[in-house]
C-alpha positions as CSV (number, residue, x, y, z in Angstrom):
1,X,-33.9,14.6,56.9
2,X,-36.8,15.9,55.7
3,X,-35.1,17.3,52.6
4,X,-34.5,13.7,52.2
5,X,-37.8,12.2,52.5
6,X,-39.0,14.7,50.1
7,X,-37.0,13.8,47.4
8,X,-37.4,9.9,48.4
9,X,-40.6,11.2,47.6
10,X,-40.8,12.8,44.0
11,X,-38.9,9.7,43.4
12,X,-41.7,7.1,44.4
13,X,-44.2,9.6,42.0
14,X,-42.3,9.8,39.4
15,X,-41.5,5.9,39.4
16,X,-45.9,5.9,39.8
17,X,-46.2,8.2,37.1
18,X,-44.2,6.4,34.7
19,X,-45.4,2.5,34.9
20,X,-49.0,4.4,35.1
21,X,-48.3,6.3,31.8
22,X,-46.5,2.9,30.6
23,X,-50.0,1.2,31.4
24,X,-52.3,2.9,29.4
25,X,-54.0,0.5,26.8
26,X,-56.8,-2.1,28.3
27,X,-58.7,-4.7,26.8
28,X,-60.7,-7.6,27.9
29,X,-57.6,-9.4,30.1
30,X,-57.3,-5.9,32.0
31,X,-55.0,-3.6,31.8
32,X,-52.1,-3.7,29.3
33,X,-48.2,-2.4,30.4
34,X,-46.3,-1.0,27.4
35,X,-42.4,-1.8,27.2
36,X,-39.7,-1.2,24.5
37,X,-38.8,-4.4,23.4
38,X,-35.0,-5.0,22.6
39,X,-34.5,-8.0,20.8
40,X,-31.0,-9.6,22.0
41,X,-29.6,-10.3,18.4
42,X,-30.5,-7.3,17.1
43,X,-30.9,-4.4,19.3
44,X,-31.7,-2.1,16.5
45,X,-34.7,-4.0,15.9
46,X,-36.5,-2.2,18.9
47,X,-40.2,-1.9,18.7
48,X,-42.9,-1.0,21.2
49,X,-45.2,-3.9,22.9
50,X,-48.0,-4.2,25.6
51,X,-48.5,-7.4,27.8
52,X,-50.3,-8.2,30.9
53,X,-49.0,-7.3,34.3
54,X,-47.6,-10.7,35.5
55,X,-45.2,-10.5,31.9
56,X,-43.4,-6.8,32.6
57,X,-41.2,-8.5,34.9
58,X,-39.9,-11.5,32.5
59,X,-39.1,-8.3,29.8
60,X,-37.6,-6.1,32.2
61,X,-35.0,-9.0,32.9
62,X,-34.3,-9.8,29.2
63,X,-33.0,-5.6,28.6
64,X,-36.7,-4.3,28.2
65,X,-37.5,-1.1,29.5
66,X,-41.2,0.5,30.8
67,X,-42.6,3.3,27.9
68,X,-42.2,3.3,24.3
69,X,-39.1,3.0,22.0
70,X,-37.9,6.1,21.1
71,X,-38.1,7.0,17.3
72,X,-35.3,8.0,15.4
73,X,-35.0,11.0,13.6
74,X,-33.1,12.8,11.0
75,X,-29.8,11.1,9.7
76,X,-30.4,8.3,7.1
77,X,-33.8,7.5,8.7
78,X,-35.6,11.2,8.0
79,X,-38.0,10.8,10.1
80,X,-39.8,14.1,11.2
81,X,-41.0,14.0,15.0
82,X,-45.0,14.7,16.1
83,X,-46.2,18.4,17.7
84,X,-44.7,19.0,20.8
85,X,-41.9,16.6,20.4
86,X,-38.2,17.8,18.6
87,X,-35.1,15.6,17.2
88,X,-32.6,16.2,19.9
89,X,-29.2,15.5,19.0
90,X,-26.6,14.4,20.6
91,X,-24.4,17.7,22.5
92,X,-22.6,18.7,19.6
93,X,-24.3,17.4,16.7
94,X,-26.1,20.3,14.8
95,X,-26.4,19.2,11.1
96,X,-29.4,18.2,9.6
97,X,-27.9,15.0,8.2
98,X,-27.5,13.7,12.4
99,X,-29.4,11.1,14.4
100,X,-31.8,12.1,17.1
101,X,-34.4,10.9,19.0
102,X,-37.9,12.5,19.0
103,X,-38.2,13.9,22.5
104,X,-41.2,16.1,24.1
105,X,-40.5,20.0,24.8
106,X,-40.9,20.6,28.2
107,X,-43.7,22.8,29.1
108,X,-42.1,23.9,32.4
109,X,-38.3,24.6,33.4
110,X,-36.4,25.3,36.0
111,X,-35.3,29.1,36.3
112,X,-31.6,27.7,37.0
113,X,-28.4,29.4,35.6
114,X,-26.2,27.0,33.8
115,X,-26.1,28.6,30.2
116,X,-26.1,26.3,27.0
117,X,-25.6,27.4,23.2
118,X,-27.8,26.0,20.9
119,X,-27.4,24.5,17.5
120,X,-29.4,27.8,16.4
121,X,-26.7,30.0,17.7
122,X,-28.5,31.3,20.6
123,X,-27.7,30.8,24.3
124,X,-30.2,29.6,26.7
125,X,-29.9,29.9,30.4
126,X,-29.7,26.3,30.7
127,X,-30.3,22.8,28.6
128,X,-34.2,22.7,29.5
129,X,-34.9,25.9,27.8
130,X,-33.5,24.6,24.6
131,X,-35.4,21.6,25.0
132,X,-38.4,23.7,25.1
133,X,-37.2,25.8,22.5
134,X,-37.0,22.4,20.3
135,X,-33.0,23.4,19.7
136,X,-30.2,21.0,20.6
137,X,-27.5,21.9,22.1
138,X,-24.0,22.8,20.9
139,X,-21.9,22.7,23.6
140,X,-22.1,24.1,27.2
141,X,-22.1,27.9,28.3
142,X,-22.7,30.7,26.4
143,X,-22.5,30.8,22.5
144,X,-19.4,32.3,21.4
145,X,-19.4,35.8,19.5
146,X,-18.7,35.4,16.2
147,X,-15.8,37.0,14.5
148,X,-15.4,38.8,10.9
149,X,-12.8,36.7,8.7
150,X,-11.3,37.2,5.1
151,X,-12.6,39.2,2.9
152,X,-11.1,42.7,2.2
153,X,-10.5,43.3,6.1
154,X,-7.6,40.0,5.7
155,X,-8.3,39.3,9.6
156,X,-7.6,36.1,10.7
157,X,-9.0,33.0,13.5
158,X,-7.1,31.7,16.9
159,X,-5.3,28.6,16.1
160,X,-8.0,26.4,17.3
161,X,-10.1,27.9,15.0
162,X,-10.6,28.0,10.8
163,X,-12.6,31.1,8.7
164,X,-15.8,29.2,7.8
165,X,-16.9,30.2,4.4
166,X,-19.8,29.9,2.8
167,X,-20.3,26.8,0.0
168,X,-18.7,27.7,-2.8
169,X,-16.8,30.5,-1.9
170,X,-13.4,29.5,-2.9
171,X,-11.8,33.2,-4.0
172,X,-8.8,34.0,-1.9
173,X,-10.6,37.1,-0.4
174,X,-14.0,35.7,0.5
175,X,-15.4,36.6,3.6
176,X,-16.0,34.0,6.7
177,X,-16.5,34.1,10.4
178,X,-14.7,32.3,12.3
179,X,-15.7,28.8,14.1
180,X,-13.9,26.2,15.8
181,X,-11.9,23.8,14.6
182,X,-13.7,19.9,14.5
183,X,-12.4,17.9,17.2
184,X,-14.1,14.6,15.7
185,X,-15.7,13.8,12.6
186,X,-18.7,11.1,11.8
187,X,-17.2,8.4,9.7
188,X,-20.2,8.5,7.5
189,X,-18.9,9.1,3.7
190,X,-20.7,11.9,2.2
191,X,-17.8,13.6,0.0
192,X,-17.8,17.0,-0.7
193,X,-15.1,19.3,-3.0
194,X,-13.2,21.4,-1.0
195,X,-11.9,24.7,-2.7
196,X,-8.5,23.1,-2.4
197,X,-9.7,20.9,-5.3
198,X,-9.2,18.0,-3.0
199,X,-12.6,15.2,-2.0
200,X,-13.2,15.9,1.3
201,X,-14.9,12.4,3.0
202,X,-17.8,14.6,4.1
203,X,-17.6,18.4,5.3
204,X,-16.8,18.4,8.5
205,X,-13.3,16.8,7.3
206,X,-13.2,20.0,5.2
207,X,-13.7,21.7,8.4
208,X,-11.0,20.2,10.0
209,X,-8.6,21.3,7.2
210,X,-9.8,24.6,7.5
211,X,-10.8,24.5,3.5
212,X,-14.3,25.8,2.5
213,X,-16.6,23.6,0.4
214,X,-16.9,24.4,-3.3
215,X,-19.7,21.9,-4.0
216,X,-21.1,18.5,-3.0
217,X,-20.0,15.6,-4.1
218,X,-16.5,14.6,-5.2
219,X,-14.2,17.0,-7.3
220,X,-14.4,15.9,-10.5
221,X,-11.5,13.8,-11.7
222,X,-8.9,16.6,-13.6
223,X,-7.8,15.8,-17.4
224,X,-4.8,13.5,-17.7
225,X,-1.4,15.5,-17.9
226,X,1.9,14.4,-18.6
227,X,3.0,10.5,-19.3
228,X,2.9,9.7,-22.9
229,X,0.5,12.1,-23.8
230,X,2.8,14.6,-22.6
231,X,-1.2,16.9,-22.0
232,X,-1.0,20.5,-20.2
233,X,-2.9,22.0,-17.7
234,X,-4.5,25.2,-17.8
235,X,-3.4,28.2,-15.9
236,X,-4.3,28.0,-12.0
237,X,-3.7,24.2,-12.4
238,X,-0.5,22.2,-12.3
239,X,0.3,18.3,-13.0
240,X,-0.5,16.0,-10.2
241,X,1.4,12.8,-10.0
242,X,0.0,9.9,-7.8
243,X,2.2,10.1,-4.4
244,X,5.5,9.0,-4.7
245,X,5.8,9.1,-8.8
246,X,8.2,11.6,-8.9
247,X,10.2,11.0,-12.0
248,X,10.0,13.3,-14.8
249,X,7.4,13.3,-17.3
250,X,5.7,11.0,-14.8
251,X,1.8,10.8,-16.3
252,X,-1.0,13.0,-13.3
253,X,-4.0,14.7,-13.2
254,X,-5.0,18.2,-13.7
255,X,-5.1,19.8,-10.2
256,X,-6.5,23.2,-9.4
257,X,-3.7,25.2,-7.2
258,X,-5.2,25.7,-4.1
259,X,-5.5,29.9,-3.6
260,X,-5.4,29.5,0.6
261,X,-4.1,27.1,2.6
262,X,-4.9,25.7,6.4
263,X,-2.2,25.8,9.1
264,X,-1.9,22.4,9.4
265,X,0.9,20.6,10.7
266,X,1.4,17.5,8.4
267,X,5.1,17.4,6.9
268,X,5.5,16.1,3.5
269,X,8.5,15.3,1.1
270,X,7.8,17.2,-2.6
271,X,9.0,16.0,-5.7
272,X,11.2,18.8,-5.8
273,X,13.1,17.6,-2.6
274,X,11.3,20.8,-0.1
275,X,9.7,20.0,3.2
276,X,6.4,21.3,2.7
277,X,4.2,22.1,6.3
278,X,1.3,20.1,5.1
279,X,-0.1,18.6,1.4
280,X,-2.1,22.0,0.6
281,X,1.2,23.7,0.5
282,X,2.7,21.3,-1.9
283,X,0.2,21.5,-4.1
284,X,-0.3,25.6,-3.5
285,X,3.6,25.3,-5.0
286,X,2.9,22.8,-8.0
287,X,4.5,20.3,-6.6
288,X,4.0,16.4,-6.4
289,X,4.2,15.0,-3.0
290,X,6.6,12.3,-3.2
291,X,6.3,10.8,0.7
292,X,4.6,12.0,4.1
293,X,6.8,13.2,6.4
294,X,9.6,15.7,5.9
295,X,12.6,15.5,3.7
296,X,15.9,14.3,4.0
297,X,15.2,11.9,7.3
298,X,17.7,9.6,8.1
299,X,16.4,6.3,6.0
300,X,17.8,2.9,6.6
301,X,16.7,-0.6,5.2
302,X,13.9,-2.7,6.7
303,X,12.4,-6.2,6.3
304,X,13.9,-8.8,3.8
305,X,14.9,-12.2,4.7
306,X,17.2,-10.6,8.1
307,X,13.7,-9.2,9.4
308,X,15.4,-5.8,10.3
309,X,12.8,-3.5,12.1
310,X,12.7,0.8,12.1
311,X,12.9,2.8,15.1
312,X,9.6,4.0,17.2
313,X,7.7,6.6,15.1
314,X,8.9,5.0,11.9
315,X,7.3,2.5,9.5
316,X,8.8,-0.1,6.5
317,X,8.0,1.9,3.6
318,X,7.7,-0.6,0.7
319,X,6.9,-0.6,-2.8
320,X,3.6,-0.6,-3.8
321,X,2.6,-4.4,-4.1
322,X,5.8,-5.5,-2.5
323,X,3.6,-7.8,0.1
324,X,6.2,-10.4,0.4
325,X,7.0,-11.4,4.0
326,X,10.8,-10.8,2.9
327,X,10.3,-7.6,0.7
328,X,12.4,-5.1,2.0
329,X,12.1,-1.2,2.0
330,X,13.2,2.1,3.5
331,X,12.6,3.3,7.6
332,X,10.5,6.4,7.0
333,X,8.8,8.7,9.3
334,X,4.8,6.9,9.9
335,X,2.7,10.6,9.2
336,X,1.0,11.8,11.9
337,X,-1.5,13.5,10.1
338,X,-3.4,12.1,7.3
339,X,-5.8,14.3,4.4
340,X,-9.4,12.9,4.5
341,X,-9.5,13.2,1.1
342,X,-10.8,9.1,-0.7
343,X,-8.8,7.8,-2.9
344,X,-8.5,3.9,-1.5
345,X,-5.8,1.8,-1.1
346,X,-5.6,-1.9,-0.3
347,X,-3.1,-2.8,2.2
348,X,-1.1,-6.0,2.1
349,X,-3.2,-7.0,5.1
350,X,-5.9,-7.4,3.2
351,X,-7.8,-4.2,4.5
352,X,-9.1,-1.3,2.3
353,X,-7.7,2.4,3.5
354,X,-9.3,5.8,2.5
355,X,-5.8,6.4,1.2
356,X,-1.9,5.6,1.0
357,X,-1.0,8.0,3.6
358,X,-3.5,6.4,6.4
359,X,-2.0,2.9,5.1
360,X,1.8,4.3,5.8
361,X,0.1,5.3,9.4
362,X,-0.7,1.9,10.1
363,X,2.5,0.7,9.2
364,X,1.0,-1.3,6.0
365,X,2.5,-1.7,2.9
366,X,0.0,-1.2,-0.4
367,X,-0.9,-4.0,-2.6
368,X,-2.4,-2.3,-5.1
369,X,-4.3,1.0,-5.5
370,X,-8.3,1.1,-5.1
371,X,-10.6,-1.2,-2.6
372,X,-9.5,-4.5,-1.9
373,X,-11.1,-7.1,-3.6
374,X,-13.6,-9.4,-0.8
375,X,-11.7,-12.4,0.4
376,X,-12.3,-15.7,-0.9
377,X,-14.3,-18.1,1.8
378,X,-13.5,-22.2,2.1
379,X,-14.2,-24.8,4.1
380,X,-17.2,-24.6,6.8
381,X,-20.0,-25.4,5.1
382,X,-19.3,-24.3,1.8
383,X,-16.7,-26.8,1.7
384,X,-14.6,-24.2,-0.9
385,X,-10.9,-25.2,-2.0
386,X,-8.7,-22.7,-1.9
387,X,-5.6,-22.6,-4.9
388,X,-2.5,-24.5,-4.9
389,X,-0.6,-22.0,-3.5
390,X,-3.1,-20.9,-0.9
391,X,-4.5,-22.6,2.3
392,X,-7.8,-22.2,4.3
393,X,-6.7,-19.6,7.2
394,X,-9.4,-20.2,10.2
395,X,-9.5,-17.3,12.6
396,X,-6.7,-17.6,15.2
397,X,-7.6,-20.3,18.2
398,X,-10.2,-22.2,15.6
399,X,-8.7,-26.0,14.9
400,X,-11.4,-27.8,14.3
401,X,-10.9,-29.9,11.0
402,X,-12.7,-28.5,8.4
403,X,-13.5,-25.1,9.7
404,X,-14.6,-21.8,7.6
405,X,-11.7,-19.7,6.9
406,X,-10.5,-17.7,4.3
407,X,-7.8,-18.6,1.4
408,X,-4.6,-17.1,2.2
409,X,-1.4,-17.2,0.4
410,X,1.5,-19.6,1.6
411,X,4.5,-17.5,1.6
412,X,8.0,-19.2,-0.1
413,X,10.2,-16.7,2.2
414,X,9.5,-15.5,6.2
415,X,11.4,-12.8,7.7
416,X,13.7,-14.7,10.7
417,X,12.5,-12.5,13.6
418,X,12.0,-14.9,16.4
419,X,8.1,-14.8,17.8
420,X,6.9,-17.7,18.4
421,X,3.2,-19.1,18.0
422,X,1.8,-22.4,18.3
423,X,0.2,-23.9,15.1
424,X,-3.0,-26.2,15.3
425,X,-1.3,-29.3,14.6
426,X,0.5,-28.9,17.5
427,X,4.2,-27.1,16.4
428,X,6.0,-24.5,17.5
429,X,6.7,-22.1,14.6
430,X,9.3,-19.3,14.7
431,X,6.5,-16.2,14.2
432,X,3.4,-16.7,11.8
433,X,4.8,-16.3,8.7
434,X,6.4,-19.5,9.0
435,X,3.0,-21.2,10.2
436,X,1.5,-19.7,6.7
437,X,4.0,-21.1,5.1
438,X,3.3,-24.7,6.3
439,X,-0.3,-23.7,5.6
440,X,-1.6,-24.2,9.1
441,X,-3.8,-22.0,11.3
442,X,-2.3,-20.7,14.5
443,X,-4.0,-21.6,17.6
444,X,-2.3,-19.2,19.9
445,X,1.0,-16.7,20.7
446,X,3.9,-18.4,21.8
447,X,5.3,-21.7,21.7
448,X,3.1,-24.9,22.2
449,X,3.1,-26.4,25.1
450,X,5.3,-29.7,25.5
451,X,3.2,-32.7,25.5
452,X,2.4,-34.4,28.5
């Protein structure tokens, strides 16, 4: 009990502490509490306020919180933090390029066990003592010794690891040490060239490949080859053909042949009809890479007018721009694996992909190579037409006349699979193609509801 009641009460000082460190500007009206002010439409518009006594409650009720809004750091914003404060990242996050917040090293710490390793490498004895150190932390327990990699010794990493090299050190017996393979990767695009010869979205896709970065910024676009020009490559390049242009004399790109490979598992088909363990290796060999996935799987028709459907791990490969409801294609393997490497695609969906292979993953045939073009907006209160052959698609559930959609195209074949969906005027329509077709939005899955 009276363990308890001491801890019930560091609790009632600390909570005394912080609304009198909250409370620290005056003026004539008395004193003045300072909040963090969260706007609800947009809560990164955060900025720090001050307002009487009888107001902190109001703001604490609308998402406010006592003390001032922390201040981002690093990342996109650059910010540098005051004395005595660091950018602590995220656990994890060590690059210079991440987000933090500016937060105060601690003076004091606990002398508790509970080890941490730093983004600087070293381990602390626990998560305080980097804080103090202004370090954030890499993961928890002790930092791992690093190992030797490459060079002249040849030794190699676990499997969950990959022999980091140093930026630009692409020769096949450059020295690394050896680091753990990237679980997760930001999203934000900041493409590097891998010594593969391959654009890398940003490095720690690179990482995740196991390739070592040659230079910022993407690999610069190889001299045409092949096609009419009938051009060569130099030696220690070969002819890369787009994937899936595998017929001879098909025109490419000059494409450095990549001098070490990771062990990744990502099956492709090359042009030459081998299974190759993942695209590195394909292009290692010379080779075009005609289709993710290996070679030789059993293929069967898919789509068309009879709607026929592939088997669970499979996907309806179809030709590029074949975004008919009724265009058919072949059952292929979807790829389980992807290379992060940019070179978009727009689906038939309308959605841009990083590449073809991601679109095969989502089971999404291509409409054409590079972005997708931004769709057209009618009706709402732009009052836009859309083209003869188009309609005005509202987002699914919205019927009111008139509303803002976006032109879509009304199909002249559907596929005949049965799923049924209720249009906004009211009809049942065998799956949404056909609703498309009669240019109407659908309001909802399955069949309408009989009138009453």
């Amino acid at each position: 009990m009276r363990k308890l009641l001491s801890v019930l009460f560091s609790c009632c000082l600390c909570c005394l502490a912080t609304f009198a460190t909250a409370a620290t500007r005056s003026s004539a009206g008395g004193a003045k509490v300072c909040l963090c002010h969260v706007p609800p439409g947009d809560p990164a518009d955060q900025h720090t306020i001050c307002v009487g006594p009888p107001a902190v409650r109001a703001h604490l009720g609308h998402g406010d919180f006592l003390g001032e809004c922390p201040v981002v750091c690093g990342g996109d914003a650059g910010n540098s933090c005051p004395a005595g404060q660091f950018c602590k990242r995220d656990v994890g996050l060590c690059g210079p390029d991440d987000k933090g917040v500016c937060t105060r090293e601690p003076a004091t710490c606990q002398q508790i066990s509970a080890p941490v390793c730093g983004c600087d490498g070293t381990t602390y004895d626990n998560a305080c003592l980097a804080d103090a150190a202004g370090v954030s932390v890499e993961h928890a327990g002790a930092c791992e010794t690093q190992t030797a990699c490459g060079g002249t010794a040849g030794a190699t990493c676990d499997a969950d690891q990959f022999c980091k090299r140093d930026e630009g050190a692409c020769a096949a017996d450059a020295a690394g040490v050896c680091e753990r393979l990237p679980v997760t990767c930001p999203s934000a695009l900041a493409p590097v060239c891998g010594c593969d010869g391959t654009t890398y979205s940003n490095s720690c896709f690179a990482d995740a490949a196991g390739i070592a970065v040659q230079h910022d910024g993407p690999c610069e676009q190889g001299s045409a080859c092949g096609g009419v020009d009938g051009g060569t490559c130099p030696q220690g390049e070969f002819c890369k053909p787009p994937l899936g242009h595998c017929a001879a004399g098909d025109a490419g790109d000059c494409a450095s042949i990549p001098p070490v490979c990771p062990g990744l598992d990502a099956p492709v088909c090359g042009c030459d009809g081998k299974t190759y363990a993942n695209p590195c290796l394909a292009d290692a060999a010379g080779v075009g890479v005609d289709h993710p996935g290996a070679c030789g799987a059993d293929q069967h028709l898919c789509g068309g007018t009879e709607g026929a459907t592939c088997a669970t791990g499979q996907f309806c490969d179809r030709p590029i721009g074949a975004c008919a409801p009724d265009a058919s294609g072949l059952c292929r393997e979807a790829p389980a694996h992807c290379p992060a490497i940019v070179d978009p695609a727009c689906g038939c969906d309308g959605t841009t992909y990083s590449n073809a292979c991601v679109a095969d993953a989502a089971g999404v045939a291509i409409a054409n190579p590079g972005p997708c073009e931004p769709p057209r907006v009618c009706g709402g209160e732009s009052g836009a037409a859309c083209l003869a052959n188009e309609f005005c698609k509202a987002p699914p559930g919205v019927c009111t006349q008139g509303a803002a959609g976006v032109c879509a195209d009304m199909p002249e074949a559907c596929p005949v699979i049965l799923d049924e969906v209720c249009g906004c005027d009211g009809m049942t329509y065998r799956n949404r193609c056909f609703a498309d077709a009669a240019g109407v939005t659908v309001d909802h899955a399955g069949a309408c509801a009989p009138p009453q």
